[in-house]
N, C-alpha and C positions, 0 to 999 in steps of 0.2 A: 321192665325199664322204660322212660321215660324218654324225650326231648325237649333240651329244654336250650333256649336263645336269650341273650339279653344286650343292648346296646343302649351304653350309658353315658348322658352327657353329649349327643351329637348335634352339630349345627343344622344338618340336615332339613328341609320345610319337611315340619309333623305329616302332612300328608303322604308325602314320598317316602320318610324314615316307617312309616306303618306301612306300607302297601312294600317296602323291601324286604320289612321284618319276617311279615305274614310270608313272602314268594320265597327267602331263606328258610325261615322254617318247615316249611313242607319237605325241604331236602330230609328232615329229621323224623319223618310223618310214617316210616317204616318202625320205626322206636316205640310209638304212640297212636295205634290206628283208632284209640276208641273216641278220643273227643281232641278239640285243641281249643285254646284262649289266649287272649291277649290283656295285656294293663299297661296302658300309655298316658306319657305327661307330655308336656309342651316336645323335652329334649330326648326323654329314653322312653323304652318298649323293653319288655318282657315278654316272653310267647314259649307255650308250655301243647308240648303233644302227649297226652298222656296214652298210659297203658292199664288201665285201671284191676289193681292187683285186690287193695284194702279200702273201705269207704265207697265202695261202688256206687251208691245214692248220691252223696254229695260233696266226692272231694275234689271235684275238678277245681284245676288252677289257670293261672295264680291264683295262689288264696291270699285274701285281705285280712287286716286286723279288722276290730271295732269300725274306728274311723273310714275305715278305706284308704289310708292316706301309709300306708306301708304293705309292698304287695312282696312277694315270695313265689317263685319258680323253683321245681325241686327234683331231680333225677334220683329214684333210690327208693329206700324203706330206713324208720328210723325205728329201731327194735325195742328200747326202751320210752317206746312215748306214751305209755298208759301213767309211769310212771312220773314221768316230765308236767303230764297233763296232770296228774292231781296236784305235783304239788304248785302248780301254777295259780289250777281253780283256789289252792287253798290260800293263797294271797290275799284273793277278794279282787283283785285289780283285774279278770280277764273273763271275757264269754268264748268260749268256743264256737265256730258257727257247721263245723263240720265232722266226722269219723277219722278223717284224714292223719293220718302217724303223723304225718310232716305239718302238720297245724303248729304245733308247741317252740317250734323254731322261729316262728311270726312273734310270740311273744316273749321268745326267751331275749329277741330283739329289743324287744320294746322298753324289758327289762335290762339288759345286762349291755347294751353294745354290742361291740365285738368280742366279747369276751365269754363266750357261751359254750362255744364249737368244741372243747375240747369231754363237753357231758353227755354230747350226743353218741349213740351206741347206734351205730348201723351203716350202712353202705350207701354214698347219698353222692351228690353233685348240687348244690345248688345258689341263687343269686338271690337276695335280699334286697332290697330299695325301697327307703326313706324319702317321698315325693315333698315332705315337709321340709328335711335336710336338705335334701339334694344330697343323700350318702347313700351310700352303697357298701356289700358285703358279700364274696364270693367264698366259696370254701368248697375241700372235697376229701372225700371219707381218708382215715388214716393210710393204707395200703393202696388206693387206687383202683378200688375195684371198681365202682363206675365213671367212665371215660369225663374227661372236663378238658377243655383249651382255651385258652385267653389270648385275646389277642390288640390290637392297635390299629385304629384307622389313622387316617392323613387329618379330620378333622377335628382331632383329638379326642375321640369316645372311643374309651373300651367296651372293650367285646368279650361274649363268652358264649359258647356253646358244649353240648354234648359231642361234635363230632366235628373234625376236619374243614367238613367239607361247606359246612355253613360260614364259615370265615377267610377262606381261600383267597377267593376274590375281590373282599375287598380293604383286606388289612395290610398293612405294608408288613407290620412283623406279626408272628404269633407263635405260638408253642405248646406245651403240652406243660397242664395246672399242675406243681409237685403237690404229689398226695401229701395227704397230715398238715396241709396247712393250710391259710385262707388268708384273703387277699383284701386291704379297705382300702377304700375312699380317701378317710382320711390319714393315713401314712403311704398309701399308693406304693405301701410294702408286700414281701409276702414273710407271714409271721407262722412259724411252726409251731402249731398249738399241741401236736402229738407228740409226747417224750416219754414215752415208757423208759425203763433202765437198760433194755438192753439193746434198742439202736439210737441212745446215745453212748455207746461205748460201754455198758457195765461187764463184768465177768458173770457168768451163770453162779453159784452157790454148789459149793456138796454137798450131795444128797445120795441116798441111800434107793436102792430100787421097790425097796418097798416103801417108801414115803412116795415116791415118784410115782407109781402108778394108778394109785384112785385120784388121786389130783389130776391128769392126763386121763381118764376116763369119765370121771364126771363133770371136767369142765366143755369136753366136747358132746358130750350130751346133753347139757344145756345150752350150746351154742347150736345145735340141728334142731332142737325143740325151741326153740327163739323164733325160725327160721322158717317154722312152717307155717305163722301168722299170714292168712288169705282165706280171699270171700269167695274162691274162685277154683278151677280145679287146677290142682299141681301134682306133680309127679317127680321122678330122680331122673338121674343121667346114671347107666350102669353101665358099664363096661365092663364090668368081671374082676378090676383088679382091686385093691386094698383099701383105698380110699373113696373110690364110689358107692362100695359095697358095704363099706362102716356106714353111710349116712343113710344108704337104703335100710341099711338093719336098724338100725334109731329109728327111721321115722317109721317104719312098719311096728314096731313099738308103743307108738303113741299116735299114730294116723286117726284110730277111732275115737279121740275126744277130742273137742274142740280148743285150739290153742288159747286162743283171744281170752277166752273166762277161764284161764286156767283149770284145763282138763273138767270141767264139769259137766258138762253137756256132751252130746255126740257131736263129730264136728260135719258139716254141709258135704264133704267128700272123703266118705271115710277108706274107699279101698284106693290101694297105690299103685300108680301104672309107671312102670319102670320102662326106659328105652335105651337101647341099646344098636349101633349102624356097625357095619365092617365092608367090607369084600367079601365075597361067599367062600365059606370055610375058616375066614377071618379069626385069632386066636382068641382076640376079647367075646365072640358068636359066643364061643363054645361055655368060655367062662362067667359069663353075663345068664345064661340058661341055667348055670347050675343054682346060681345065686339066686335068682327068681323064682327056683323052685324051691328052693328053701326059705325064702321069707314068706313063699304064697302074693307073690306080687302077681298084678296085671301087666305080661310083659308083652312087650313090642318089639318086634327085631326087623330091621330093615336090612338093606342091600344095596349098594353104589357100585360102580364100573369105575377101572379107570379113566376111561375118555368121558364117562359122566364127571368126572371130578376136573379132568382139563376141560371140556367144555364151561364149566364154571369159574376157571381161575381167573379171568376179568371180571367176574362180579362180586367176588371172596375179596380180591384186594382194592375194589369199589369200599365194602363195606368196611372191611380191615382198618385200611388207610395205613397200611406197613406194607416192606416189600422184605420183610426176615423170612427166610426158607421157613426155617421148623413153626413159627407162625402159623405161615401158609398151609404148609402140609397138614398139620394138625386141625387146622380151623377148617378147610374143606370137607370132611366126612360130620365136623357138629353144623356147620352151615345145611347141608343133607339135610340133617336129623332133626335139625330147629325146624325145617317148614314143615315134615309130617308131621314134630310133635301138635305145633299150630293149627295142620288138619284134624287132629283129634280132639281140639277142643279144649287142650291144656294152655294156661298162660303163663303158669311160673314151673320151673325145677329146681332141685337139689342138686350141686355137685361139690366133687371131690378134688377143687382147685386148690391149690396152696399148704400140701402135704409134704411132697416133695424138696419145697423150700424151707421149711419147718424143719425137719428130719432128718434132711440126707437121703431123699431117697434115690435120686438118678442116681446109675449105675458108677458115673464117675466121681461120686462121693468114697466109692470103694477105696482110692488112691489118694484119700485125705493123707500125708504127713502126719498128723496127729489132731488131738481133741482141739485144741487152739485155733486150730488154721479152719477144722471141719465147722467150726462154730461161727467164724469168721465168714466163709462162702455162704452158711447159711441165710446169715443176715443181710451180705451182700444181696443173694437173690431174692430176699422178703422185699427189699428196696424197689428190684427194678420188678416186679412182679405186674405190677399198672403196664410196662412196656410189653409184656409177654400172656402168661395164661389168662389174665384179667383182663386185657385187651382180648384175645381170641376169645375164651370165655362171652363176656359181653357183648360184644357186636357179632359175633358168630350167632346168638340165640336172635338179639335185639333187631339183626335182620328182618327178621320177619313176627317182630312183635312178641315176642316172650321174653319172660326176664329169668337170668337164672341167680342163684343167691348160693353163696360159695363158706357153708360153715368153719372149714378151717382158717378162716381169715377173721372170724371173731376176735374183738378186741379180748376177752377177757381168756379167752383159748390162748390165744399167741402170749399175752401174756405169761399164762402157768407154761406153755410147752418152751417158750424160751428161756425162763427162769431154769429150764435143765439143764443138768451138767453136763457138757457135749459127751462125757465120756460113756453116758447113757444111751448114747445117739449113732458115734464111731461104728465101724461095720467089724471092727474086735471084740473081744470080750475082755477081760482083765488079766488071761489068760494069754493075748495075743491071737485066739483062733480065731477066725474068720466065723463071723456069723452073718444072718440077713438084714439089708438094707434096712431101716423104721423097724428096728426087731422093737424096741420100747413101747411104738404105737401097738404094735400085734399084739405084744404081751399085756400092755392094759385092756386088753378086750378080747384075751383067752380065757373061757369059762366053759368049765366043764356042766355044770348044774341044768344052765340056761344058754346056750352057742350064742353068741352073735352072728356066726357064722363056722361054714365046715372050715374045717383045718387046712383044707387044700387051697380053700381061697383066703385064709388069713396067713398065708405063710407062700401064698404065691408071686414066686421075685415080677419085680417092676417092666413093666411095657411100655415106652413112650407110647401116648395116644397116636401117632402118626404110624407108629412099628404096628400098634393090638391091631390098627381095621383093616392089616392086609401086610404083607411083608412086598408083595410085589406093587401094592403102592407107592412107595417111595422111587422102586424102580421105573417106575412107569412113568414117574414125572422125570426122574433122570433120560431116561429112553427119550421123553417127548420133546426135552429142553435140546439134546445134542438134536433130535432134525429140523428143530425152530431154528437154533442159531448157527450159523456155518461157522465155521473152523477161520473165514475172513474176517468177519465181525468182531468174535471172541478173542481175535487177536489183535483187533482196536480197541478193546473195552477202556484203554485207558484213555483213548480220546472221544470215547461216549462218553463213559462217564468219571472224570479225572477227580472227582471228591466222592470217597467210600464207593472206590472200586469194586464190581463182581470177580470175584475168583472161581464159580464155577458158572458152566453153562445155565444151568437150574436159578443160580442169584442173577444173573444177566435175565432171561426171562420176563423175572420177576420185576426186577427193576427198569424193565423197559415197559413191562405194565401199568405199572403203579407211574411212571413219567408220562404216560400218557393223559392217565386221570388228575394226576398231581406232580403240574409241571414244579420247578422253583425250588430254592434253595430253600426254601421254611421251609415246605414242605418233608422235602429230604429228610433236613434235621431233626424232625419230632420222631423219625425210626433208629430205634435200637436192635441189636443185635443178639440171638441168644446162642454162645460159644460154652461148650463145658470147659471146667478149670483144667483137671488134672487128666489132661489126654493128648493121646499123640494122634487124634483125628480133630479137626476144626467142624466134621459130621456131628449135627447132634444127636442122630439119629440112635436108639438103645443100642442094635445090631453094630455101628461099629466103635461099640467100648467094648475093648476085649472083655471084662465082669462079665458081658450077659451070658459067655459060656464058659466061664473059669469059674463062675458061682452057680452053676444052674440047676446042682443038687442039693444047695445048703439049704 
C-alpha cells in the first residue's frame, strides 16, 4: 500500500502550500518507504509515497498523461489493467509511459470524465486533477479496503488523504471517504458508482447446492490468482483457520508461474513463505504448522508476550486511528507480524479478510432467526467492513510498509457468493440440524482426488484472530486496563468522555489513548464500533458466544 495526499483549490502562497504538503506527507512515509513525489500548480499539490509492489522501474507517481497537464496519485492495485490498457492503446488516442496497473485510470479520465470508476476491478484510493480544468476526481475501491478521508479547510480547498492523521490539524471538518463511491469537482457530490444487486437491496435467487458450488469455487480461485500480480516477494497470512488457509492452498497452486503473462513463464518468487504470530502454545501455532506442512510452504512462526503487545498499544492506535476494543485487540499481534514479515524481505501478503462477512461465519451467526435476517447481517457487515478488518487489515501491515491484498473481497467473488441463497449459508440444514458455520464455503473446496486441504482444517470451527494468538491475551489486556484505570476514573467516564461512552475499563483505556493522539470531535466520529447482532455479550470476543462450546464437535 501506498500514501497518497492531495490539497485542492487552496489560497495558500505555492510556496508554503508545497513545503506543508511535503512536511504532511511524510506523516504517511511508513505507507510508502521506497520513493515519494510531488505535482503542483499555482493552487493544488498532489504527494504520493509509494510502496513499490508492480512496475518497479517506472511507476513512480504521480503519474502524468501525454501533456503533463492531468496528474494522478493512487493508493492500491488495479487488477484488471492489462485489460483496461489494451483497450485504451486500441483507440489510437494514448501512449503509455509506464508498467504501472494504475496508469489506465489517467486515461480513462481523459476519456470518459467521471464516469469510469465503476470498470475498474481492484482495491485502490485515489485523486485525479485536471491542471487544465481546474477539476478534480476522488474515488475509493467498492468495499473500503484501502483507507481514504476527505476533508475541509477554512480556505476552502479540499483535502484528501490515506490516513487520519494528515488532515487533523488542519481541516475544520473531515471524515472517512464512503467506499463505492467518488467524489467531483464538478457536482462537489458523492456519487455511488458501486450497485451490485444485492446491497441495493436484491433477494439472493434459489438455487440448488449443486449449482452453488463450482460457481463459489472457481470464482475464488480466480480472485487469489488475480491477486498474486507482483515484481516483488510476497507471501500469505496463515493462521491455521478456514479462510487463510484457502488462499494459501490457491496460491501454492499456482505460485510457480508467473501471474502477469498469464501462467507461462516461471514466476521471479516461486516458493511461498507463509506467517503465522500467537502466544506460545497459541491455538492458530498449532493449526498454522499443520497447514504449512501440507502445502510444503516456507513457514514462519513468531511469538509476542503479553506486555509486548501492551507495550505497543500507543503506537497500534497511532497507526489504527480507532479506539474499537476487538479492532485493537486483533490488530496488535498482525502489527507484530507486519514488521518481521518486512524483516524478511517480503512486501505484499495474501489474506483471508472478508470471509466471515460473506458467509456467517462469527459464531453469533449461529442465532440467526432465519435465512432472511442471516442474509441481511451479512450485507450489513460487508458495509461496514472499511470501519473494522479492512482498517485493521491495512494499516496494521501498511505500518511498516507491506501491503496486504484480501481475495475474498473481489468484486467478482462477492458478487457470485452473495447472489446465494442464505439458506445455503444458515448454520441448519433443511433438516433443522445444526451444522458448521461457512459449511457452503468448506464444501466447495472438499475434494477428495486432490485436498485443498486436510479435513481437520477445512472443517475447523472459527477463532476470532484476537481468541487463535492466545486465549490469555484478551485477558491480559483486561487484567492491564483494571490497574491503568481506578475504579474513580471509571466512575467518571461519563464526564470524561460524555459522547460514545466507555462501558468497560479496557474501551476507557483505549479511548483515553487514542484522545490523546486524536484529540476533537472529527476525530471521534470517523470510529465505529464492532458489536455481534444476536448475543447476550456486547464482548466480541469468540469465547464469549456461547456456540464456541455448544458447537465444538460439529
Amino acid at each position: 500500500m501506498c500514501g497518497i495526499l492531495a490539497i485542492l483549490n487552496s489560497l495558500e502562497d505555492p510556496s508554503k502550500l508545497r513545503k506543508k504538503a511535503l512536511s504532511l506527507s511524510s506523516r504517511l512515509r511508513h505507507r510508502g518507504p521506497d520513493w515519494n513525489g510531488i505535482f503542483q500548480t499555482k493552487d493544488s499539490v498532489l504527494t504520493h509515497e509509494r510502496l513499490a509492489i508492480v512496475g518497479l522501474e517506472n511507476g513512480a507517481q504521480p503519474l502524468l498523461n501525454e501533456d503533463e497537464t492531468i496528474a494522478l496519485t493512487v493508493n492500491g492495485e488495479i487488477y484488471n489493467h492489462e485489460q483496461l490498457r489494451e483497450e485504451l492503446i486500441a483507440t489510437g488516442k494514448h501512449t503509455f509511459k509506464t508498467h504501472s496497473d494504475c496508469e489506465p485510470i489517467l486515461h480513462l479520465y481523459e476519456d470518459k470524465g467521471d464516469d469510469f470508476v465503476h470498470l475498474l476491478n481492484g482495491d485502490f484510493a485515489f485523486v485525479v486533477y485536471d491542471s487544465k480544468a481546474n477539476t478534480f476526481l476522488a474515488a475509493r475501491d467498492p468495499i473500503g479496503v484501502v483507507p481514504l478521508y476527505i476533508g475541509w479547510s477554512k480556505d476552502g480547498a479540499v483535502w484528501f488523504a490515506s490516513e487520519m492523521k494528515a488532515l487533523k490539524d488542519d481541516c475544520y471538518r473531515f471524515e472517512a471517504f464512503p467506499p463505492g463511491f467518488y467524489y467531483s469537482s464538478k457536482t462537489k457530490e458523492f456519487v455511488r458508482y458501486y450497485k451490485p444487486d444485492w446491497i441495493m437491496g436484491a433477494e439472493p435467487q434459489p438455487s440448488t447446492e449443486e449449482q452453488v458450488l463450482p460457481l463459489i469455487k472457481d470464482a475464488f480461485e480466480k480472485a487469489v490468482v488475480s491477486r498474486m500480480m507482483s515484481d516483488v516477494p510476497y507471501g500469505v497470512l496463515l493462521s491455521g483457520g478456514l479462510d487463510s488457509s484457502l488462499v494459501a492452498s490457491i496460491v501454492s497452486r499456482h505460485a510457480e508461474k508467473r501471474i502477469e503473462d498469464h501462467e507461462q513463464s516461471r514466476a521471479w518468487w516461486p516458493r511461498i513463505h507463509s506467517f503465522c504470530i500467537g502466544l506460545k502454545d497459541a491455538p492458530d501455532l498449532k493449526a498454522a504448522r499443520e497447514v504449512a506442512s501440507f502445502l510444503g510452504t516456507v513457514h514462519h512462526e513468531y511469538n509476542f508476550t503479553v506486555q509486548e503487545g501492551i507495550d505497543a498499544l500507543s503506537d497500534v492506535i497511532k497507526h489504527l486511528e480507532t479506539y474499537d476494543v476487538t479492532t485493537i485487540r486483533a490488530s496488535t499481534p498482525m502489527y507484530f507480524l507486519s514488521r518481521k514479515i518486512k524483516a524478511m524481505g517480503v512486501k505484499m501478503v495474501l489474506s483471508g479478510e472478508g470471509s466471515d462477512e460473506i458467509f456467517g461465519g462469527y459464531l453469533y451467526f449461529h442465532n440467526a432467526p432465519d435465512a432472511n435476517e442471516f442474509h441481511s447481517e451479512c450485507v450489513r457487515r460487508i458495509k461496514a467492513l472499511h470501519s473494522f478488518d479492512c482498517l485493521r487489515a491495512n494499516k496494521s501491515t501498511a505500518a511498516w510498509g507491506v501491503e496486504v491484498r484480501v481475495p475474498f473481497l473481489d468484486q467478482g467473488f462477492l458478487q457470485t457468493a452473495m447472489s446465494v441463497s442464505p439458506t445455503h449459508k444458515v448454520c441448519t440444514d433443511a433438516e433443522g440440524k445444526k451444522r458448521m458455520e461457512k459449511y457452503i464455503l468448506r464444501k466447495a473446496f472438499e475434494s477428495k482426488e486432490k485436498p485443498y486441504l486436510p479435513d481437520s482444517v477445512l472443517w475447523r470451527q472459527k477463532e476470532q484472530f484476537s481468541d487463535g494468538v492466545g486465549y490469555s491475551w484478551i485477558d491480559g489486556l483486561k487484567e492491564y486496563a483494571e490497574s491503568e484505570i481506578t475504579n474513580e476514573e471509571f466512575a467518571k467516564r461519563e464526564t470524561y468522555f460524555p459522547d460514545d461512552t466507555p462501558d468497560t475499563k479496557e474501551a476507557f483505556l483505549y479511548r483515553r489513548l487514542f484522545e490523546q493522539l486524536f484529540p476533537g470531535k472529527e476525530c471521534r466520529e470517523t470510529v465505529q464500533h464492532w458489536v455481534p447482532k444476536w448475543s447476550t455479550s456486547t464482548d466480541a470476543s469468540g469465547r464469549a458466544q456461547k456456540i464456541h462450546d455448544q458447537h465444538k464437535d460439529i
